[in-house]
PDB file of N, CA, C and O in Angstrom:
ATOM      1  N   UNK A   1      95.815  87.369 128.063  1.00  0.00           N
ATOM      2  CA  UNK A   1      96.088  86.363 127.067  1.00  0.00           C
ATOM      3  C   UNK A   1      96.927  85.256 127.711  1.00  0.00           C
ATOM      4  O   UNK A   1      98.136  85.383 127.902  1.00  0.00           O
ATOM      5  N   UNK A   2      96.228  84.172 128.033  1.00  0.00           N
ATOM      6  CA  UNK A   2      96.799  83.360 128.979  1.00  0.00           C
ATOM      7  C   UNK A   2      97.752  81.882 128.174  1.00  0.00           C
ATOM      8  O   UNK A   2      98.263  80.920 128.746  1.00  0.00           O
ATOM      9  N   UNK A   3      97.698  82.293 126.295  1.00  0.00           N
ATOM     10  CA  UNK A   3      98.028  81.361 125.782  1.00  0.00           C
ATOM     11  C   UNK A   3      99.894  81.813 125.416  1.00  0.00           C
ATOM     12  O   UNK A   3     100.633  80.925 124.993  1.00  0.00           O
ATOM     13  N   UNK A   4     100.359  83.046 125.617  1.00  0.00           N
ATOM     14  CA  UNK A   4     101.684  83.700 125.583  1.00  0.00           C
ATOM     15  C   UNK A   4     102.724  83.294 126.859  1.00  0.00           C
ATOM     16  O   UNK A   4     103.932  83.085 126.743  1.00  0.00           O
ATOM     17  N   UNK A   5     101.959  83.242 128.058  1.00  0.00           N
ATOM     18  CA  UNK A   5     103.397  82.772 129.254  1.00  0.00           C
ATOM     19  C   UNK A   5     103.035  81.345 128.675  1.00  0.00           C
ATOM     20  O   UNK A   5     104.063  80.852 128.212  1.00  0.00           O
ATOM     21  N   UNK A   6     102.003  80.543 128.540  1.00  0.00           N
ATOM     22  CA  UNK A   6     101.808  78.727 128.340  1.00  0.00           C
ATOM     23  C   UNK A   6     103.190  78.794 127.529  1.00  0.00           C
ATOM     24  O   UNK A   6     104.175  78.182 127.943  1.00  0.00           O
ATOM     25  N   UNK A   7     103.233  79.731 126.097  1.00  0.00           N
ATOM     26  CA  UNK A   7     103.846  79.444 125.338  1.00  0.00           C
ATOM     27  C   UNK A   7     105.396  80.068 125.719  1.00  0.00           C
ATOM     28  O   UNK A   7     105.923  80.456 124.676  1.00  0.00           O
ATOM     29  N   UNK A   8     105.910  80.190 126.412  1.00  0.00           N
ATOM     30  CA  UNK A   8     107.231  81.170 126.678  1.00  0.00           C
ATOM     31  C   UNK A   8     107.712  80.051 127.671  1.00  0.00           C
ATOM     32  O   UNK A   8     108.791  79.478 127.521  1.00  0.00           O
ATOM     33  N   UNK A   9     106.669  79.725 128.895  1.00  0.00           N
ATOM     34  CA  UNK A   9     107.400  78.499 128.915  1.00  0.00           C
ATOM     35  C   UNK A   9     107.868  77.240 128.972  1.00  0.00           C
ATOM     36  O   UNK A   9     108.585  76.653 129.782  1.00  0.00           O
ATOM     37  N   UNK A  10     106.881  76.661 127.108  1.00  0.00           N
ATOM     38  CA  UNK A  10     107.535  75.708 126.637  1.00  0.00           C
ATOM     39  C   UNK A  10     108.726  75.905 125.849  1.00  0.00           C
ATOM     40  O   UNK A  10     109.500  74.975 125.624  1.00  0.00           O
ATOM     41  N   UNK A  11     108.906  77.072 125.423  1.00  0.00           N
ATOM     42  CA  UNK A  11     110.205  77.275 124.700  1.00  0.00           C
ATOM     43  C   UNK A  11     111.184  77.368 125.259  1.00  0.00           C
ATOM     44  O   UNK A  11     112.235  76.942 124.779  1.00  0.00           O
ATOM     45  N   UNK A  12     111.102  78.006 126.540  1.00  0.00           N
ATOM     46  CA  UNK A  12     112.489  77.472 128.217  1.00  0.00           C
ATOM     47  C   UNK A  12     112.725  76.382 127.872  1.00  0.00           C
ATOM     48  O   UNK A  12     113.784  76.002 127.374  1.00  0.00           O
ATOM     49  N   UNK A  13     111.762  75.737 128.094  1.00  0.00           N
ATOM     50  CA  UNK A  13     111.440  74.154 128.305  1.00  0.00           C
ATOM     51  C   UNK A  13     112.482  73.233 127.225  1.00  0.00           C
ATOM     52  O   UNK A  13     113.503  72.640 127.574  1.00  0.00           O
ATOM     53  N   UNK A  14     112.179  73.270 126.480  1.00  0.00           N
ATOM     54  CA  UNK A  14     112.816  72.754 124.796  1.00  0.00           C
ATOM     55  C   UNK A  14     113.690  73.329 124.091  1.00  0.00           C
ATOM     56  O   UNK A  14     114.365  72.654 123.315  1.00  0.00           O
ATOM     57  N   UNK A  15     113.923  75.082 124.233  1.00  0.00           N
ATOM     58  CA  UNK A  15     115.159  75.552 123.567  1.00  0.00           C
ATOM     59  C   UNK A  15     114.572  75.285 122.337  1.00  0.00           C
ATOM     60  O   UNK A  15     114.922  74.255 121.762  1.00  0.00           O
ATOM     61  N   UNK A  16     113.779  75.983 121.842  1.00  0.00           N
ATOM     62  CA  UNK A  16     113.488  75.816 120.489  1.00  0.00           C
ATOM     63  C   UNK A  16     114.232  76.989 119.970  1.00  0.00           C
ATOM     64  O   UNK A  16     114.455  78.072 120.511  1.00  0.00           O
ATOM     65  N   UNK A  17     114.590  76.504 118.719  1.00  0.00           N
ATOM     66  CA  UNK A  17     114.753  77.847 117.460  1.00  0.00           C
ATOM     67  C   UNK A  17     113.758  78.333 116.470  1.00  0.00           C
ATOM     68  O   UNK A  17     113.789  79.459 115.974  1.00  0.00           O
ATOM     69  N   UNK A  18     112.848  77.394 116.204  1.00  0.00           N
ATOM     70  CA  UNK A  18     111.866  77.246 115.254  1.00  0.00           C
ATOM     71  C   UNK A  18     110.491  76.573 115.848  1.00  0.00           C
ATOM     72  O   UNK A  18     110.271  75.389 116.104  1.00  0.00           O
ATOM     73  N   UNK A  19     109.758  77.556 115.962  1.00  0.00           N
ATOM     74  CA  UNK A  19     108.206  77.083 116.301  1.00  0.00           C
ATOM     75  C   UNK A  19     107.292  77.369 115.468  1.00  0.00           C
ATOM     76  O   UNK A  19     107.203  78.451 114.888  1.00  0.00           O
ATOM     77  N   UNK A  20     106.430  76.287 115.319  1.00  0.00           N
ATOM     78  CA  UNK A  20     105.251  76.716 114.180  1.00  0.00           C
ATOM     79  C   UNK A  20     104.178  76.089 115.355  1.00  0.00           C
ATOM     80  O   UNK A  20     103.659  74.975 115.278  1.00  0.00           O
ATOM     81  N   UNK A  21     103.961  77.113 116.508  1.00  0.00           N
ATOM     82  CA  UNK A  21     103.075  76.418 117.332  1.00  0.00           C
ATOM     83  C   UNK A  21     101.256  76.721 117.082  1.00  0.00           C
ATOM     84  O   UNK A  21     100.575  76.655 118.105  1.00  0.00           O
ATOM     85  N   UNK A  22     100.823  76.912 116.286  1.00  0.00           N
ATOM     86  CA  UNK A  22      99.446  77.004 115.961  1.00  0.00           C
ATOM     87  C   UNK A  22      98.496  77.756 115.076  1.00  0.00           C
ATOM     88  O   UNK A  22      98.888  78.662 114.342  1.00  0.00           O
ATOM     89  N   UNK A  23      97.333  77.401 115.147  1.00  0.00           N
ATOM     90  CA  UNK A  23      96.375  78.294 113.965  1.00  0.00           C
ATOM     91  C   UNK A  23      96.046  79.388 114.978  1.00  0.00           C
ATOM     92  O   UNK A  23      96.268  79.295 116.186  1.00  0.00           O
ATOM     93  N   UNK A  24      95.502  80.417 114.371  1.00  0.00           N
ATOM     94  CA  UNK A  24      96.026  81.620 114.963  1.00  0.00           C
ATOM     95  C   UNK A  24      94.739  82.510 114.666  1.00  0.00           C
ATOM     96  O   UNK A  24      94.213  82.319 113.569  1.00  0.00           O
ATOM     97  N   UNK A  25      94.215  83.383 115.439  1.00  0.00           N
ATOM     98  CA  UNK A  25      93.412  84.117 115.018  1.00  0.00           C
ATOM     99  C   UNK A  25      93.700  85.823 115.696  1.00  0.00           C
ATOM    100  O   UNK A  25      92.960  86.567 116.340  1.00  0.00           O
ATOM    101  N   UNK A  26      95.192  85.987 115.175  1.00  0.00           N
ATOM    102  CA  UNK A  26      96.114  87.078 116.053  1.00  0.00           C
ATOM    103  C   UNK A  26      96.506  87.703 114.547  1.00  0.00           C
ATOM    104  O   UNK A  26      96.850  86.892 113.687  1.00  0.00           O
ATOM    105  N   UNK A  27      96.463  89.068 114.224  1.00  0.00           N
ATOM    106  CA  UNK A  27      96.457  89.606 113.375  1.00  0.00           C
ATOM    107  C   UNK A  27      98.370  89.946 113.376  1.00  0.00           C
ATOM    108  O   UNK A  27      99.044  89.805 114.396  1.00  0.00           O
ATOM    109  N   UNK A  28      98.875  90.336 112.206  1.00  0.00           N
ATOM    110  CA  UNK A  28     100.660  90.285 112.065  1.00  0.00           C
ATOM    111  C   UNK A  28     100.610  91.646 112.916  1.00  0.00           C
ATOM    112  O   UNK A  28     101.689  92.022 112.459  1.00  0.00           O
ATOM    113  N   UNK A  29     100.304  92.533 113.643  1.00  0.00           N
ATOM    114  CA  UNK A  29     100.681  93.844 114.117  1.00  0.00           C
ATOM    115  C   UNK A  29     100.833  93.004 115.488  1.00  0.00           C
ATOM    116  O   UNK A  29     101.843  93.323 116.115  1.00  0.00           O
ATOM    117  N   UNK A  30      99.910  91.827 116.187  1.00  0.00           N
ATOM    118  CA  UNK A  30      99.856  91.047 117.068  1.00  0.00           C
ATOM    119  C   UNK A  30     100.927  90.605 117.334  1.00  0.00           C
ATOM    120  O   UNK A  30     101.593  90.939 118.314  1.00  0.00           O
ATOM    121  N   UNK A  31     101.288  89.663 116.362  1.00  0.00           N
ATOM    122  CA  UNK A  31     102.322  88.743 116.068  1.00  0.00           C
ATOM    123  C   UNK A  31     103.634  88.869 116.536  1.00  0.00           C
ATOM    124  O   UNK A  31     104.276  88.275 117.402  1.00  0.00           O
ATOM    125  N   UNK A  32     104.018  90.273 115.344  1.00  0.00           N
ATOM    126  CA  UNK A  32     105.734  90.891 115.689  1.00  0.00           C
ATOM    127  C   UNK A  32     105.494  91.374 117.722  1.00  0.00           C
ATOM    128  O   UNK A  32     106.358  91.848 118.461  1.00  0.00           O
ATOM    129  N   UNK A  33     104.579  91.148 117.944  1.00  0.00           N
ATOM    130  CA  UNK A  33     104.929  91.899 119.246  1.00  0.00           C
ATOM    131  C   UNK A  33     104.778  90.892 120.021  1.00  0.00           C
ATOM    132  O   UNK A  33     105.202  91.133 121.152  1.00  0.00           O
ATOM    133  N   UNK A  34     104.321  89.787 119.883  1.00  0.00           N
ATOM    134  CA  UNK A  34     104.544  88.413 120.654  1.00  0.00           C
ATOM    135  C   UNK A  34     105.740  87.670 120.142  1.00  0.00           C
ATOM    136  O   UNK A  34     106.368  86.946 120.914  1.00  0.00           O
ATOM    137  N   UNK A  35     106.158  87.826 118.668  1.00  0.00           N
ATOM    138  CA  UNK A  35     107.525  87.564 118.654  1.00  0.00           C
ATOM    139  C   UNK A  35     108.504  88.290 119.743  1.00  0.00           C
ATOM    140  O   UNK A  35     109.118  87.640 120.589  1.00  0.00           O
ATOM    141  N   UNK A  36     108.569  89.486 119.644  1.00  0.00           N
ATOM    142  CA  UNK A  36     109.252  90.009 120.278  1.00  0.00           C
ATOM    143  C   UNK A  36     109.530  90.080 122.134  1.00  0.00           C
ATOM    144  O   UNK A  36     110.547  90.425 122.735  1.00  0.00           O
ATOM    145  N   UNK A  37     108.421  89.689 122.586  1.00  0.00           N
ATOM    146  CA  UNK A  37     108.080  89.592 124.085  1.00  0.00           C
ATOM    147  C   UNK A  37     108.693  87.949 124.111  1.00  0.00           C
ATOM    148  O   UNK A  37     108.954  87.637 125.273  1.00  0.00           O
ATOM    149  N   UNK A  38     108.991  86.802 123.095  1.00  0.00           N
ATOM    150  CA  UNK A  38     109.370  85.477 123.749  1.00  0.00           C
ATOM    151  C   UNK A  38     110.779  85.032 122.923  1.00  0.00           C
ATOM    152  O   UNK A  38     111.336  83.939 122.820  1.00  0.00           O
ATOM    153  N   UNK A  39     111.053  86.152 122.470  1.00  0.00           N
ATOM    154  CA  UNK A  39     112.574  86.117 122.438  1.00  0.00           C
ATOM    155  C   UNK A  39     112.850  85.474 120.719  1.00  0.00           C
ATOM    156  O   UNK A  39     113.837  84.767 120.518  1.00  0.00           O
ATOM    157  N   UNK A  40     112.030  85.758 119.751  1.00  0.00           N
ATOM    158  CA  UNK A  40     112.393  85.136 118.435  1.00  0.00           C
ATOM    159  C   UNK A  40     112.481  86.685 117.317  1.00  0.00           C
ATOM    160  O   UNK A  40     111.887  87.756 117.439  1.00  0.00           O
ATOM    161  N   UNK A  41     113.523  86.198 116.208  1.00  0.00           N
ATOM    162  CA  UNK A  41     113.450  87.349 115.365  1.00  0.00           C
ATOM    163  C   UNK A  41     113.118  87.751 113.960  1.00  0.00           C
ATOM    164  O   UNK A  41     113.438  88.760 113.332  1.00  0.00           O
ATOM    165  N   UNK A  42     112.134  86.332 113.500  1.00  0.00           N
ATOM    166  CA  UNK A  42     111.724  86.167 112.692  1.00  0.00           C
ATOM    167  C   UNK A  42     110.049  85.881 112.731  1.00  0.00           C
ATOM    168  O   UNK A  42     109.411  85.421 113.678  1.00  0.00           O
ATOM    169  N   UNK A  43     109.659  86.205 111.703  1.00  0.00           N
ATOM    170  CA  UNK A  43     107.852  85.405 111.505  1.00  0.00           C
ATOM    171  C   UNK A  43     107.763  85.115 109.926  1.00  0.00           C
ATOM    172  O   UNK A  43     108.398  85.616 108.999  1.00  0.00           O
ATOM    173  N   UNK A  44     106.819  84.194 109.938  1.00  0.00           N
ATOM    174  CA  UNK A  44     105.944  84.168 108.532  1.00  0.00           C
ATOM    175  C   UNK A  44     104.652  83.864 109.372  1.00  0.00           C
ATOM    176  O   UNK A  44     104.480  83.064 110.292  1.00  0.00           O
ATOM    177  N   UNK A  45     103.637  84.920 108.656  1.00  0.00           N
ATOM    178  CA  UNK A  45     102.163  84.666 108.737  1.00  0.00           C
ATOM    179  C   UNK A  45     101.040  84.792 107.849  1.00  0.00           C
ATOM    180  O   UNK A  45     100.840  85.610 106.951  1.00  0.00           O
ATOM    181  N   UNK A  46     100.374  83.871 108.248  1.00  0.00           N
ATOM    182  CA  UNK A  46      99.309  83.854 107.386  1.00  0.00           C
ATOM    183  C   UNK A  46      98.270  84.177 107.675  1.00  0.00           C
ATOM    184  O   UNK A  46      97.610  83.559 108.510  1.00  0.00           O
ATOM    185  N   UNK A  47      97.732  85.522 106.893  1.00  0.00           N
ATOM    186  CA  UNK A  47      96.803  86.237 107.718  1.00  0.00           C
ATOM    187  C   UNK A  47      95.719  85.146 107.959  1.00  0.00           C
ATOM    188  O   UNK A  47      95.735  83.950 107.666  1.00  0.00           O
ATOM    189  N   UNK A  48      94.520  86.104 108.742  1.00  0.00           N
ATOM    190  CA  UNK A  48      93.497  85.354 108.674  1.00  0.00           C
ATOM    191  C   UNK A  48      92.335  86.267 107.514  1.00  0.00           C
ATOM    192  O   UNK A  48      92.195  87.388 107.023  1.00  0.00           O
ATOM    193  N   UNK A  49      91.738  85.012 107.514  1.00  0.00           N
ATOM    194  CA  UNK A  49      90.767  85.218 106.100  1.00  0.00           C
ATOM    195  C   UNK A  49      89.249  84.928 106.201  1.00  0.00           C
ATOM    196  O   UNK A  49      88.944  83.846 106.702  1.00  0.00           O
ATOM    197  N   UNK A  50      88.402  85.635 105.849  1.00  0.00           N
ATOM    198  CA  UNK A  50      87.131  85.203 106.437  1.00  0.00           C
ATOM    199  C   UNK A  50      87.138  84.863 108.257  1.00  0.00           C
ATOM    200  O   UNK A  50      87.504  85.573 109.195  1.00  0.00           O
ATOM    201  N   UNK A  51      86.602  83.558 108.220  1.00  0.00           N
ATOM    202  CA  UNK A  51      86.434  82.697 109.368  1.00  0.00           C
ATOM    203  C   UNK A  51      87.534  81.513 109.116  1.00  0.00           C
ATOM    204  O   UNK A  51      87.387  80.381 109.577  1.00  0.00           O
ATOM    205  N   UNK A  52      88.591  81.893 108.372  1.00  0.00           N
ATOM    206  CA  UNK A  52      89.325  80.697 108.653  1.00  0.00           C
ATOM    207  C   UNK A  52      90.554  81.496 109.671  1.00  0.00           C
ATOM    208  O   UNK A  52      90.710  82.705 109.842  1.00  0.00           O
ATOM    209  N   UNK A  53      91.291  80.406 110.220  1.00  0.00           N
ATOM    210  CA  UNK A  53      92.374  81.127 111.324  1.00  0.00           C
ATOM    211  C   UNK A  53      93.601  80.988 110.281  1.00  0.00           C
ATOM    212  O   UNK A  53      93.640  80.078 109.453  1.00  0.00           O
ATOM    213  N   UNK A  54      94.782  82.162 110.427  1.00  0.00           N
ATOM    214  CA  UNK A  54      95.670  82.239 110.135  1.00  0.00           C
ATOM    215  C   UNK A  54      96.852  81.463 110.748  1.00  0.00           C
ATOM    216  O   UNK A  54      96.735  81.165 111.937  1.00  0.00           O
ATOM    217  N   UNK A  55      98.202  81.022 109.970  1.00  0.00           N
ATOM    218  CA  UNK A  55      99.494  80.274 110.095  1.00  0.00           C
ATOM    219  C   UNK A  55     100.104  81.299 110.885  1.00  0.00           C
ATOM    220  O   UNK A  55      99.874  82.445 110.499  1.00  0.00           O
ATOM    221  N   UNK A  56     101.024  81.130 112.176  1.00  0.00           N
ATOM    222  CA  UNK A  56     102.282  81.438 112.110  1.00  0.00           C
ATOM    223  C   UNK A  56     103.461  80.826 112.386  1.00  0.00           C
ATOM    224  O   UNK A  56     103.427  79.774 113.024  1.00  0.00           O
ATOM    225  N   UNK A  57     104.507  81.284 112.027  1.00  0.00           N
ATOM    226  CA  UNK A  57     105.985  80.688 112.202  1.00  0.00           C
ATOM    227  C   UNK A  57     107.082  81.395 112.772  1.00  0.00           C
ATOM    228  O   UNK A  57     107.488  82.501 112.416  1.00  0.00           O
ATOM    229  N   UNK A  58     107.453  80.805 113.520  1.00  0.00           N
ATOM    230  CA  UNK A  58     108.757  82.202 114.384  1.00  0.00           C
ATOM    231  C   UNK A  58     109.736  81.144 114.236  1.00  0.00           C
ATOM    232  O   UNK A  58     109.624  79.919 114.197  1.00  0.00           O
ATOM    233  N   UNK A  59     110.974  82.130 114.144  1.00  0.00           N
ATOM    234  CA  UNK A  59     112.372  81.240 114.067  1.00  0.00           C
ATOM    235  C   UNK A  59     113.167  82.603 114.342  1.00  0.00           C
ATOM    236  O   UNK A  59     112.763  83.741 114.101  1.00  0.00           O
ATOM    237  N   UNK A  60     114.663  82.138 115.027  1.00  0.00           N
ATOM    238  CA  UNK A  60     115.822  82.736 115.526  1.00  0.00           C
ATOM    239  C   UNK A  60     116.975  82.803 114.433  1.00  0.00           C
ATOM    240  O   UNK A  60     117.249  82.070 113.483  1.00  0.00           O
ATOM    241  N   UNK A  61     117.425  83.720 114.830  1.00  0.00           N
ATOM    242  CA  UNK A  61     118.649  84.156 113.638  1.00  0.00           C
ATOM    243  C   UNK A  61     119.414  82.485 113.510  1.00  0.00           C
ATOM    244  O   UNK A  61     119.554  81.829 112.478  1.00  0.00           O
ATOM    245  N   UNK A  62     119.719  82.203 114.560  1.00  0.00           N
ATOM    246  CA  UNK A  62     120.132  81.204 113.560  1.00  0.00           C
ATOM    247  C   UNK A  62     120.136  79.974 112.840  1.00  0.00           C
ATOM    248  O   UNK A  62     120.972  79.090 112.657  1.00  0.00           O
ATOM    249  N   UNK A  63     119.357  80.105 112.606  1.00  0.00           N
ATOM    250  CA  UNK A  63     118.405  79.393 111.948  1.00  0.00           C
ATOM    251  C   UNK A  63     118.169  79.880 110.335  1.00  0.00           C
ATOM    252  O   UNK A  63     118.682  80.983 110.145  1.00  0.00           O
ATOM    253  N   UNK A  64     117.711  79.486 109.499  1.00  0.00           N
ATOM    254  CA  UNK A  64     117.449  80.097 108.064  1.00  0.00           C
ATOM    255  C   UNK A  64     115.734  79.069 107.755  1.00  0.00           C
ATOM    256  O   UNK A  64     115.529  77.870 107.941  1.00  0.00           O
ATOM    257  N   UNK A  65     114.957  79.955 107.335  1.00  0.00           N
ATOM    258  CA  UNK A  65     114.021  79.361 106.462  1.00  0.00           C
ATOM    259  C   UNK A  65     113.846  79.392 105.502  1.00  0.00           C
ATOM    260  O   UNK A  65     114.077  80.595 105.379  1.00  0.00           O
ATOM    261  N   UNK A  66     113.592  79.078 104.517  1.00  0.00           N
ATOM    262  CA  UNK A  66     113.305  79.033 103.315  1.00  0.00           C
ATOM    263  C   UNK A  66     111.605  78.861 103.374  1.00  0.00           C
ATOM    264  O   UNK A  66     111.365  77.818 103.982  1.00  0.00           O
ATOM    265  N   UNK A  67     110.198  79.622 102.891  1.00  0.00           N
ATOM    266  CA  UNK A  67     109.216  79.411 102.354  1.00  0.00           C
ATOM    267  C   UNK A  67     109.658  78.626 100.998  1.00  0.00           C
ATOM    268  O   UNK A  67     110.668  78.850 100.330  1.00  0.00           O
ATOM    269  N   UNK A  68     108.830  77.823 100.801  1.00  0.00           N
ATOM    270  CA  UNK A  68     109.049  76.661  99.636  1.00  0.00           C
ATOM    271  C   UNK A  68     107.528  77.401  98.648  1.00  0.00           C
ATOM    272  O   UNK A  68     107.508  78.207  97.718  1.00  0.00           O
ATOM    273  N   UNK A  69     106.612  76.809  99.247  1.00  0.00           N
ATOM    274  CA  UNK A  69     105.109  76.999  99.300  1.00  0.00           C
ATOM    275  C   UNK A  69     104.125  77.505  99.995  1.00  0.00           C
ATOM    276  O   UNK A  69     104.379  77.191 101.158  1.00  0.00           O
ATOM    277  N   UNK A  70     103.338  77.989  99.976  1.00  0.00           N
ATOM    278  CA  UNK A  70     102.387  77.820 101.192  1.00  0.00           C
ATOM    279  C   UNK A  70     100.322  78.422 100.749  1.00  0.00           C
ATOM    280  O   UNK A  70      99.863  78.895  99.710  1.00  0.00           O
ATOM    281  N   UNK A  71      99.993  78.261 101.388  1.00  0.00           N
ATOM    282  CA  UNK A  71      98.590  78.595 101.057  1.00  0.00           C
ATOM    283  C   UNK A  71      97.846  78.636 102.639  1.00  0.00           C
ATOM    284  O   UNK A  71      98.263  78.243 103.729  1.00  0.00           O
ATOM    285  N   UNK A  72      96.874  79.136 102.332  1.00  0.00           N
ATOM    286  CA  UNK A  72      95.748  79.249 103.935  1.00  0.00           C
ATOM    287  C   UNK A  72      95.559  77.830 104.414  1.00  0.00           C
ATOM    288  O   UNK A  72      94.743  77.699 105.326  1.00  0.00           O
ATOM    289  N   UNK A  73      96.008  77.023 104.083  1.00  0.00           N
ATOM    290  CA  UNK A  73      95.954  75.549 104.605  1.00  0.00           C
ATOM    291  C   UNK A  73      97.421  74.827 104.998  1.00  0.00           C
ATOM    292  O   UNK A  73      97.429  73.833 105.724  1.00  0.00           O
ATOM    293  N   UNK A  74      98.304  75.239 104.616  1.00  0.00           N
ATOM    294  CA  UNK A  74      99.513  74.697 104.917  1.00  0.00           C
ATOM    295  C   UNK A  74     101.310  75.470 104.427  1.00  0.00           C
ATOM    296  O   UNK A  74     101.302  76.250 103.474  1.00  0.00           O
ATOM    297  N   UNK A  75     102.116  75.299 104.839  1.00  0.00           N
ATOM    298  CA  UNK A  75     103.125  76.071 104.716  1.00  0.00           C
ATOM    299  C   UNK A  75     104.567  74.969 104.764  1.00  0.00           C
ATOM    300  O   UNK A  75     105.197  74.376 105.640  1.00  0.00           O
ATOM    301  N   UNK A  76     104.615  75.085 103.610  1.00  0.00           N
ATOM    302  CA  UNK A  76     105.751  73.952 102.910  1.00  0.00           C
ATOM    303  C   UNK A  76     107.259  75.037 103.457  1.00  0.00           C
ATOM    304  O   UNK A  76     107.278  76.246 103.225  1.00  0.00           O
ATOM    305  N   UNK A  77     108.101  74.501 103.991  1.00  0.00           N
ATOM    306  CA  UNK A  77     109.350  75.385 104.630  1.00  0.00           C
ATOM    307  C   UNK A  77     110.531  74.166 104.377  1.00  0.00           C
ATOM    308  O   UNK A  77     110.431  72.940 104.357  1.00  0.00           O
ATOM    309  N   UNK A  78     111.614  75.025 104.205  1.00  0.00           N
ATOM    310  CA  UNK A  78     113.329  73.644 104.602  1.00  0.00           C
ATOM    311  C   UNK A  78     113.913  74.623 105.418  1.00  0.00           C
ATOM    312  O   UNK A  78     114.025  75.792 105.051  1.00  0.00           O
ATOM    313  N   UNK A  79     114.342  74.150 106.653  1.00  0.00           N
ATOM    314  CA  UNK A  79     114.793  74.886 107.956  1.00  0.00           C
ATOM    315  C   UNK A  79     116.253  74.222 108.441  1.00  0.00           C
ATOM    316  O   UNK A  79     116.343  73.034 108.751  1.00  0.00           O
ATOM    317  N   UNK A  80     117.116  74.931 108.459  1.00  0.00           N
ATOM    318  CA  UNK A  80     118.230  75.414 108.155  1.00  0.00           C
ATOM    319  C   UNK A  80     119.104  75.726 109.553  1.00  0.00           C
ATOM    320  O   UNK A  80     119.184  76.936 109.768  1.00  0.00           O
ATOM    321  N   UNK A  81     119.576  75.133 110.254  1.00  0.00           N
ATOM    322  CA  UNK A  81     119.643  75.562 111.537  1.00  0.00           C
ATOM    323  C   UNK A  81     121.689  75.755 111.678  1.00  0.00           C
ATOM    324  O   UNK A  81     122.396  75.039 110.970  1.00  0.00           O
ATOM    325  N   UNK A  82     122.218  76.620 112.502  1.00  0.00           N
ATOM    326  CA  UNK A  82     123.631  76.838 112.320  1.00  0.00           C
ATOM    327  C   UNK A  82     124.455  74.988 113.087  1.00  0.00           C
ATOM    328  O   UNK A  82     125.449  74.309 112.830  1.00  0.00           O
ATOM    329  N   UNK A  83     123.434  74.914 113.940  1.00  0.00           N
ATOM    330  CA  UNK A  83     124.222  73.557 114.704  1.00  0.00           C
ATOM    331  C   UNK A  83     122.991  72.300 114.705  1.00  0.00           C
ATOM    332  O   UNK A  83     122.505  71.701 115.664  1.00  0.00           O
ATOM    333  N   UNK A  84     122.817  72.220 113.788  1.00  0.00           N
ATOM    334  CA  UNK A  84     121.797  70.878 112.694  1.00  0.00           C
ATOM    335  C   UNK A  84     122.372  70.628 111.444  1.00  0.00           C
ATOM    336  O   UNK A  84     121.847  69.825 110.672  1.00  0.00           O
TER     337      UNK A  84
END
């Protein structure tokens, strides 16, 4: 899976806390374990459905999200960060 180091290190890169880096066709048993291999301790996902691809969202403790909304098309969030 050559799209997990791409992604590990842009997050070196930027120091992110909060990534919502793409549509996804990685099931949540997937997910928590690619959370866990790039260093985040949170998810929201959206499964996948039919042939459409699923949402995900990773964020770090400190950080807070709030889900507002969301549906198989988009994911309304207010993100909450300790030093923002």
């Amino acid at each position: 899976m050559r799209a997990i180091p791409a992604l590990e290190d842009f997050i070196q890169s930027h120091i992110s806390n909060v990534i919502f880096p793409f549509e996804t066709l990685v099931h949540f048993n997937k997910v928590e374990e690619i959370k866990k291999n790039i260093g985040f301790d949170n998810c929201f996902v959206i499964g996948i459905e039919a042939r459409s691809k699923g949402f995900v969202m990773l964020w770090k403790n400190n950080c807070t999200c709030q889900i507002l909304i969301y549906s198989m098309n988009f994911i309304n969030v207010k993100v909450t960060c300790e030093n923002n």
